[in-house]
C-alpha positions as CSV (number, residue, x, y, z in Angstrom):
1,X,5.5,-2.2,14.7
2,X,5.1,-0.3,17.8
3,X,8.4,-0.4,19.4
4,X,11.2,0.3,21.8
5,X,14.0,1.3,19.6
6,X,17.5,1.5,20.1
7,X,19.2,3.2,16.9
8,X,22.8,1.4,16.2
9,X,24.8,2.9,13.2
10,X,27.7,0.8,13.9
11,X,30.0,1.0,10.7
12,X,29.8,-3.1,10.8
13,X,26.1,-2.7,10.0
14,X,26.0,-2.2,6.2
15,X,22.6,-1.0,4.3
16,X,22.3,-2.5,1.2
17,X,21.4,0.1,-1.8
18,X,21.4,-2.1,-4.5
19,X,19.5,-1.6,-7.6
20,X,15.8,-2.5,-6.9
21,X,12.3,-2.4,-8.1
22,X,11.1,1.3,-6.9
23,X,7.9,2.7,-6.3
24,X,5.5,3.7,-8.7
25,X,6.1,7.3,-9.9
26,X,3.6,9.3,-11.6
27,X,3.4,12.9,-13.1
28,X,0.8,14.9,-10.9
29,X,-2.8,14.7,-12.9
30,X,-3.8,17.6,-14.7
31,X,-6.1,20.3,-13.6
32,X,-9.5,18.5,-13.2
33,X,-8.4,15.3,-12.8
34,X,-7.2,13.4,-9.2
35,X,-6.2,10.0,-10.6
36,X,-3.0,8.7,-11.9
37,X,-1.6,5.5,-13.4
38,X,-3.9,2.5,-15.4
39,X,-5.1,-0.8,-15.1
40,X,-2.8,-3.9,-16.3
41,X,-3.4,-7.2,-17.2
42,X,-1.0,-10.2,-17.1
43,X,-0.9,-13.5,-17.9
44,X,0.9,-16.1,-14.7
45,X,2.5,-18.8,-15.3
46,X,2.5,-22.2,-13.5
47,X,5.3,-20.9,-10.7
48,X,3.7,-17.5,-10.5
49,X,1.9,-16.2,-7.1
50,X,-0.4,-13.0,-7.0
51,X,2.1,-12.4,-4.3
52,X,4.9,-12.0,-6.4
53,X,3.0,-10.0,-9.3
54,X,1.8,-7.6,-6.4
55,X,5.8,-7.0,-5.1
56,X,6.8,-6.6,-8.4
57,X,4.5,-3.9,-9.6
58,X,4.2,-2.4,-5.9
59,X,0.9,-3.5,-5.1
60,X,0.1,-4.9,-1.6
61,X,-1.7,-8.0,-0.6
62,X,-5.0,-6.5,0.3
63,X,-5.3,-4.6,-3.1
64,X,-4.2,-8.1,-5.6
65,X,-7.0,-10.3,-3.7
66,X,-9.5,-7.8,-4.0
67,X,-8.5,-7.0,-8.0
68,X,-8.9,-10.6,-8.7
69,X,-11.6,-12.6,-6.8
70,X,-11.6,-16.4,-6.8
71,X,-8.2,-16.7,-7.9
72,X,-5.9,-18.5,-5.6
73,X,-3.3,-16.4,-4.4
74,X,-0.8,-18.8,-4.6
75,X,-1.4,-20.9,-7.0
76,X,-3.4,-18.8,-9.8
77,X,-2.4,-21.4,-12.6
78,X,-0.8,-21.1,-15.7
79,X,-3.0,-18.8,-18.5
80,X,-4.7,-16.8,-15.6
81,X,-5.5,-13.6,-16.3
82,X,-4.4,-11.5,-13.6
83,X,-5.7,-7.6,-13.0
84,X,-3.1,-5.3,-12.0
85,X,-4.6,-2.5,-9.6
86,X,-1.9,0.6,-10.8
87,X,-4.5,3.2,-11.0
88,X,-5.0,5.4,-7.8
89,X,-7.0,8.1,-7.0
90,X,-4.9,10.5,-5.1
91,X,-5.7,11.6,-1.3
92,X,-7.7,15.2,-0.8
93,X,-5.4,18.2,-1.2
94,X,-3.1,19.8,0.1
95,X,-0.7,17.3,-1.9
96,X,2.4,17.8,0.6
97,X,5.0,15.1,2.3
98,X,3.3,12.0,2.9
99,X,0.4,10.9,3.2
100,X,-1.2,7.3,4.5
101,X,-5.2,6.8,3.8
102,X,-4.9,3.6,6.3
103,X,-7.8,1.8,5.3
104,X,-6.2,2.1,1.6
105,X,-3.6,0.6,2.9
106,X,-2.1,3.2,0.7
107,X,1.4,5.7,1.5
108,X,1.7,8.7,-1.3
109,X,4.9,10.8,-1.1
110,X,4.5,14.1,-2.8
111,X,8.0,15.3,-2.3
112,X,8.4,19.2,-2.6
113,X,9.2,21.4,-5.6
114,X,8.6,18.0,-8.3
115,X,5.2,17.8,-10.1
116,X,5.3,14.0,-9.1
117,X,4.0,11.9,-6.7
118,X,5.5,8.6,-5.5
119,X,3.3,5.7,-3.8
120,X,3.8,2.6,-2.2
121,X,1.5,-0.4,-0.2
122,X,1.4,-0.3,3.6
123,X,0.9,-3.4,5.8
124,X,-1.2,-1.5,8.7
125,X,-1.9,-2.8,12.7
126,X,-3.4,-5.7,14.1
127,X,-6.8,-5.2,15.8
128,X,-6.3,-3.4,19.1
129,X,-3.0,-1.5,18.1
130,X,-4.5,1.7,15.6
131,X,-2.4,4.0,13.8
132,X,-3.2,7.7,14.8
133,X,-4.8,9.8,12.7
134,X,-3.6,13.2,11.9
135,X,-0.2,15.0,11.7
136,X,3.1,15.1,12.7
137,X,6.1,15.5,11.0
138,X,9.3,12.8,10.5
139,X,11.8,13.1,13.1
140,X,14.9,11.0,12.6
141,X,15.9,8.2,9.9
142,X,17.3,5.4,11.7
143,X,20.0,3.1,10.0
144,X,20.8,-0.9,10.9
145,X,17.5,-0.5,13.8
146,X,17.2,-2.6,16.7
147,X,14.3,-3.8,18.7
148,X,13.6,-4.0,22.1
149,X,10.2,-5.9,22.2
150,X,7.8,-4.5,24.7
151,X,6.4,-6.9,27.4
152,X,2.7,-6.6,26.4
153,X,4.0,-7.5,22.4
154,X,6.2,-10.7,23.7
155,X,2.6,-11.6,25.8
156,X,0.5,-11.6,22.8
157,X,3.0,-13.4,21.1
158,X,3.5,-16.0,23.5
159,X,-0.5,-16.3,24.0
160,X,-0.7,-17.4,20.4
161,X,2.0,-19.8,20.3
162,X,4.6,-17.8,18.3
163,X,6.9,-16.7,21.2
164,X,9.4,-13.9,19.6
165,X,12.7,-12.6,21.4
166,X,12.6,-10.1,24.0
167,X,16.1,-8.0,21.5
168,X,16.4,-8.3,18.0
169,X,20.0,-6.7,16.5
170,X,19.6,-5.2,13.6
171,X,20.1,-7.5,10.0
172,X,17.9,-9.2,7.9
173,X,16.0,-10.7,9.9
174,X,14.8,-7.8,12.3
175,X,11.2,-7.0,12.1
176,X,12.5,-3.2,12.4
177,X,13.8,-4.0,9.1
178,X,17.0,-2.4,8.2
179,X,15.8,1.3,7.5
180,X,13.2,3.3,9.2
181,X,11.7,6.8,9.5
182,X,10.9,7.6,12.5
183,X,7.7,9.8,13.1
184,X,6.7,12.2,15.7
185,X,4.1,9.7,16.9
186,X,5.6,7.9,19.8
187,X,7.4,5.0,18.5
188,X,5.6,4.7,15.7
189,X,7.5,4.0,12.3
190,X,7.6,3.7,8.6
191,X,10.0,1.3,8.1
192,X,11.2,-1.8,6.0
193,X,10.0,-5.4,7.4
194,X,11.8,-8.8,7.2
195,X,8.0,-10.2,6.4
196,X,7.5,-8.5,3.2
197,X,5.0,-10.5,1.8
198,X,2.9,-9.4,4.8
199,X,2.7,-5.7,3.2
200,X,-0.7,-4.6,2.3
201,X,-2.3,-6.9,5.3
202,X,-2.7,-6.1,9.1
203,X,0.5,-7.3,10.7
204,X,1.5,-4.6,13.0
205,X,1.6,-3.1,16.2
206,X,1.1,0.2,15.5
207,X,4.1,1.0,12.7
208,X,3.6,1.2,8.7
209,X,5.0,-2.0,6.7
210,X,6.8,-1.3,3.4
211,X,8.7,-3.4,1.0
212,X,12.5,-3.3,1.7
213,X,13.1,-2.1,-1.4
214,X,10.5,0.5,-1.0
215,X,12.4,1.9,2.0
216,X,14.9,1.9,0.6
217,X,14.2,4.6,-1.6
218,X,11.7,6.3,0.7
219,X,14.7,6.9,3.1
220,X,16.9,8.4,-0.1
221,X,14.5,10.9,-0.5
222,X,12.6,11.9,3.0
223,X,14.4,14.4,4.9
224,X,14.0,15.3,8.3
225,X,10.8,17.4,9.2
226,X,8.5,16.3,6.3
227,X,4.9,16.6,6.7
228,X,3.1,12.6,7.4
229,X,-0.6,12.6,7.6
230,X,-2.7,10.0,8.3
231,X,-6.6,10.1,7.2
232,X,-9.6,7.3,7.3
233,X,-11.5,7.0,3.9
234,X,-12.7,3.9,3.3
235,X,-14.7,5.7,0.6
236,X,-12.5,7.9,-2.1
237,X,-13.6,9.4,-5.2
238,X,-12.1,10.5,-8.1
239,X,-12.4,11.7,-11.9
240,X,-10.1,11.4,-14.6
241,X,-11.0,14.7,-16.6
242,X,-13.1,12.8,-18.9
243,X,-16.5,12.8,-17.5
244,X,-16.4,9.5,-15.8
245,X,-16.8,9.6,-12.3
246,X,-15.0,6.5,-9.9
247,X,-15.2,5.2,-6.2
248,X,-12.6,3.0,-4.8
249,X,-13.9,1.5,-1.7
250,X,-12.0,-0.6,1.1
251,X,-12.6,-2.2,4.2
252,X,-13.5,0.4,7.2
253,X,-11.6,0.2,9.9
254,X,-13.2,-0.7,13.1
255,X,-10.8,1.0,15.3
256,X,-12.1,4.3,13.5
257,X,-15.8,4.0,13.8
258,X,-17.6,6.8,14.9
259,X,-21.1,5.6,13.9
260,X,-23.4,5.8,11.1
261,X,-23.5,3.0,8.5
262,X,-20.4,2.8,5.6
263,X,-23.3,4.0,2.6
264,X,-23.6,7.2,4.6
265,X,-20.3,7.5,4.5
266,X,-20.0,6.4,1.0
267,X,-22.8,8.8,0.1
268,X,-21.0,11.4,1.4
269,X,-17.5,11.2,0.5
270,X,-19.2,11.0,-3.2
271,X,-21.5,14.7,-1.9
272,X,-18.5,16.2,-0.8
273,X,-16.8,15.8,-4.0
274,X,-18.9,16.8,-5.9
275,X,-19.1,19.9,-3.7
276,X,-15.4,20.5,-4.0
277,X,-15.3,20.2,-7.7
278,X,-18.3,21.7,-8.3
279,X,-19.4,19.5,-10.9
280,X,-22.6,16.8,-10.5
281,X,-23.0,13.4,-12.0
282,X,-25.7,11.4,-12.6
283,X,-24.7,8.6,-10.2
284,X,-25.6,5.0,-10.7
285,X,-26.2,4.1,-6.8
286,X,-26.9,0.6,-7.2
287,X,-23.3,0.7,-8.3
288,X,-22.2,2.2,-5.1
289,X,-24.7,-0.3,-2.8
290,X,-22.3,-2.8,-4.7
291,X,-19.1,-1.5,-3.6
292,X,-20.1,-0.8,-0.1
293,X,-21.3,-4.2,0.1
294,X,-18.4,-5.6,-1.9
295,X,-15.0,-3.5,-1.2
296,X,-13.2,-3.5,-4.3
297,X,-9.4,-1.7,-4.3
298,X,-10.4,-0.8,-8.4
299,X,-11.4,2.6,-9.2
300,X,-14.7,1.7,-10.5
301,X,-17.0,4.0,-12.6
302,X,-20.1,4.9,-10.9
303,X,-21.9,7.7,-13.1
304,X,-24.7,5.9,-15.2
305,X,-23.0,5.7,-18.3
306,X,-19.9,4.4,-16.9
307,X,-18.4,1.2,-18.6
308,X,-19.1,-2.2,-16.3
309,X,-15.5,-2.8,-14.9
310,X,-15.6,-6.4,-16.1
311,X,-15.8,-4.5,-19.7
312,X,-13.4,-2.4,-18.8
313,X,-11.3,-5.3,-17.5
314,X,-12.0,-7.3,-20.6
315,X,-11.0,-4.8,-23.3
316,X,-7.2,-4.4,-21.5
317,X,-4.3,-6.2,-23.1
318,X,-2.7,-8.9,-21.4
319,X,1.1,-8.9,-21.1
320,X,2.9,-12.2,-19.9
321,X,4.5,-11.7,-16.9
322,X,8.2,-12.5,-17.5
323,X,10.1,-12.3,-14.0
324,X,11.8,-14.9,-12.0
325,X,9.6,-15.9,-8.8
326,X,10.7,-13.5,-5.9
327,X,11.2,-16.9,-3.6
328,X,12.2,-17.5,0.2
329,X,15.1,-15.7,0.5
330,X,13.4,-12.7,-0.5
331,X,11.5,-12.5,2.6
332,X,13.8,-11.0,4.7
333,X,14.5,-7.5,5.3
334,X,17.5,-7.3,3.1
335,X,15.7,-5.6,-0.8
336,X,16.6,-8.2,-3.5
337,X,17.7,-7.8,-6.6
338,X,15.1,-6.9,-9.3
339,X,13.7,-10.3,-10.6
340,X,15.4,-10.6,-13.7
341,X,13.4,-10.9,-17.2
342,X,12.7,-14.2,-18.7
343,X,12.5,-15.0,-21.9
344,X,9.3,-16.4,-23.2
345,X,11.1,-20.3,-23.6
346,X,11.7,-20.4,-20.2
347,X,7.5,-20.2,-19.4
């Protein structure tokens, strides 16, 4: 959210640090390989929502639709098979601080001195308010926020019927959320959001969304001065080491265009890797016509003898998903407690 904000650390405004779900975290890939994590399959129930299974395994909105077509994301029905997007192909190198591929929707942490990388969903701006590209460093962390709303914000606002204060304090309810990381950018952000289920969608005005609980443990580990970079692929490729060559592909970002058409740029993310590794595949374009056409947020084999993902998808193992629904109060900016297991009676 692009902001006015007024710090307050007043002693009366407590942080909650409870125990909550973290962030992915993943060993750094071997030599030769740029992808971490694997796909997971899991079986809702009749309560379940894909927005729930996407919190709970810190996977954002945009990335859960796009995994599963034609399933309802709120009502997915009991027995669905639901496809769990944890396997990422990293950013280019250097791995260092953080970094935010914005059409990805995507923040990865690499903190410094750990062979391990940390990465979370983003929810990114509304049209008309870009994120910069490029780099800066973080500047402050900012406890128990508060938000002066700039005039232009409480006029689109108002223009769309949902008028919003012109000061929020800082609590639960602050869009501010109730930790953020303040970047070099002018007033630009990485902070918590008391709309959580709106991570992984466009929803702000400039700043990067993340689950509460997610900042949580972002602001335990950033310090002051860490690298942030911010970089537009639509079009990332990746290997895992064992021949098979993948392309995750999202929606481009308007904002960014600088012409030519996205299977240029799709051709050429895939001729630039190839380049850097110094390795060729025999690439099954049709494939990658498909994903340009078709965005999906699934690393998706595109050498010709790579598996069909809907094989690939088939052959998984599905686990029942046995957590509590995240419900209303959870959408605040206050992390919840971790859903606790359920056993199998109570499905």
């Amino acid at each position: 959210m692009k902001s006015l904000l007024i710090p307050s650390l007043l002693a009366g405004c407590a942080i909650l640090f409870s125990s909550t779900a973290l962030a992915a975290e993943f060993s750094l890939p071997a030599p030769g390989s740029n992808m971490v994590g694997q796909l997971q399959v899991v079986v809702a129930r009749h309560q379940d929502t894909l927005l729930d299974i996407a919190r709970h395994y810190d996977v954002g909105y945009n990335e859960i639709r796009a995994a599963n077509p034609g399933v309802d994301p709120w009502l997915p029905g009991a027995g669905t098979r639901v496809l769990v997007p944890t396997q990422y192909i990293l950013p280019p190198k250097p791995w260092t601080g953080i970094i935010i591929n914005v059409p990805e929707r995507r923040l990865f942490y690499f903190p410094p001195g750990q062979n391990v990388v940390y990465t979370y969903p983003v929810g990114i701006f509304r049209p008309k308010w870009p994120n910069p590209l490029g780099s800066t460093r973080i500047i402050a962390k900012v406890k128990s926020p508060t938000w002066t709303v700039p005039k232009n914000i409480q006029e689109e606002h108002a223009k769309v019927g949902e008028p919003i204060p012109a000061f929020f304090p800082a609590g639960p309810d602050n869009p501010m959320g109730e930790l953020a990381l303040e970047t070099g950018w002018s007033q630009i952000f990485i902070h918590g959001t008391n709309k959580p289920w709106g991570v992984g969608m466009r929803v702000s005005h400039g700043c990067f969304h993340v689950y509460p609980e997610n900042e949580v443990q972002l602001f335990k580990m950033v310090k002051v001065g860490t690298p942030v970079t911010t970089i537009d692929q639509p079009y990332v490729v990746g290997t895992n080491g064992n021949g098979q060559l993948y392309l995750q592909s999202f929606e481009p970002v308007e904002a960014y265009a600088k012409g030519g058409n996205a299977q240029q740029r799709a051709v050429d993310a895939i001729s630039h890797f190839e380049k850097q590794t110094g390795q060729n595949w025999t690439i099954n374009w049709q494939q990658v016509i498909d994903l340009v056409a078709k965005p999906n947020t699934v690393p998706t084999g595109i050498n010709i003898n790579a598996p069909a993902l809907s094989a690939v998808v088939a052959r998984l193992p599905a686990q029942p998903y046995d957590f509590a629904p995240y419900g209303d109060d959870a959408n605040t900016a206050t992390p919840p407690p971790p859903p606790p297991p359920l056993s199998s009676s109570a499905s």
